[in-house]
N, C-alpha and C positions, 0 to 999 in steps of 0.2 A: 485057213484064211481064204474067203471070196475073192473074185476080180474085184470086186468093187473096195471091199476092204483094202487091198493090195494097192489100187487107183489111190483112193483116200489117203494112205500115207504117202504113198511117192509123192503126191503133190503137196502135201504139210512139211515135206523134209528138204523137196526141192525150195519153196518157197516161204521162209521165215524161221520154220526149226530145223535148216542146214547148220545154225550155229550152234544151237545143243548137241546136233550130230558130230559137228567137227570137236568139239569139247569133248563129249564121251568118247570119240577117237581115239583123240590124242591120250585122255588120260588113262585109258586102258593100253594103249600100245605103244605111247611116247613118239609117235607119227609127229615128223615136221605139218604144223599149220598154219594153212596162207586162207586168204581174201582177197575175191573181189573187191576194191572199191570203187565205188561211183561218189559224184556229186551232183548233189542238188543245184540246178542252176549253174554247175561248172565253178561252183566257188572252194576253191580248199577247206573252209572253215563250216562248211556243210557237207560232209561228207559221210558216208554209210556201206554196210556191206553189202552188196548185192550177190554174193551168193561168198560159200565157204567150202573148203574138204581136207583132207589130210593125203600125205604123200608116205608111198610105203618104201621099205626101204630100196627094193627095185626100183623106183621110179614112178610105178602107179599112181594117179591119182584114185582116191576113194569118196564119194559122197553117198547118195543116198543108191543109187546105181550101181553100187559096188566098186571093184580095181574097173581105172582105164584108162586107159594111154593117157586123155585128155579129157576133163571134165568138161560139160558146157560152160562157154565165158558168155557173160553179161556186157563185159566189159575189160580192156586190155590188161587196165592197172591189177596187178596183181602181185601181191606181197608176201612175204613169211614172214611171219606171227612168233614168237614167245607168248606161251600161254598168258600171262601177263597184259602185253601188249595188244593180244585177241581182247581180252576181257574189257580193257578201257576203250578201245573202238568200240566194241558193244553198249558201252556205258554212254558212249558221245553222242549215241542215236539214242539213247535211253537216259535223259537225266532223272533224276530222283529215286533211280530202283536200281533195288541190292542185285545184280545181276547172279551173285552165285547165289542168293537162294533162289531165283527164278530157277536156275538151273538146275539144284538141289528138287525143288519141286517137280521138275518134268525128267528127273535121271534117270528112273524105275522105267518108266515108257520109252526112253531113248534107248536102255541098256538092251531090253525086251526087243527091240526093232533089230541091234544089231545081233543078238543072240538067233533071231527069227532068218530075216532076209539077207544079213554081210557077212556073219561069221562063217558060213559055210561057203563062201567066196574065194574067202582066205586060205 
């Protein structure tokens, strides 16, 4: 893998497919997962993820950066997730789409990423 190719994912995983990341996390390691949330306009009822990662059982946080102390925050609100509960957040910023086949569809590339650049982290 080039810098640039390496550039190219960190910023795809920092920025929108952190939630496939924390998805393939979780489901390979059963890592507690939380979110960022923000809102739009500061309204409850619009509200979205701004960023996502899994916690290992030390403590770590993990996203697309690997373990650390502290992942970058967007934002203060931050929650733990039941896989469940991730997936219909996902859904609230996303009406009309089947969220796990999106997810299905991008899992090969997400698994490949951590097989590549986190598992050797670990």
């Amino acid at each position: 893998m080039n810098k640039k190719e390496l550039e190219d994912i960190l910023e795809k995983y920092s920025y929108g497919y952190c939630i496939w990341l924390t998805l393939a996390l979780h489901d390979r390691y059963g890592w507690d997962i939380y979110a960022q949330i923000d809102f739009i306009g500061n309204k409850q009822r619009n509200k979205y993820i701004s960023h996502s990662f899994v916690t290992m059982p030390n403590g770590y946080e993990v996203d697309i950066y690997g373990p650390q102390e502290k992942v970058d925050r967007f934002t203060d609100n931050i929650v733990k997730l039941t896989r469940k509960q991730f997936l219909n957040l996902i859904s609230e910023s996303n009406p009309n789409s089947d969220i796990e086949f999106k997810y299905q569809r991008v899992k090969e590339e997400v698994d490949s990423v951590i097989d590549v650049l986190l598992e050797p982290m670990f």
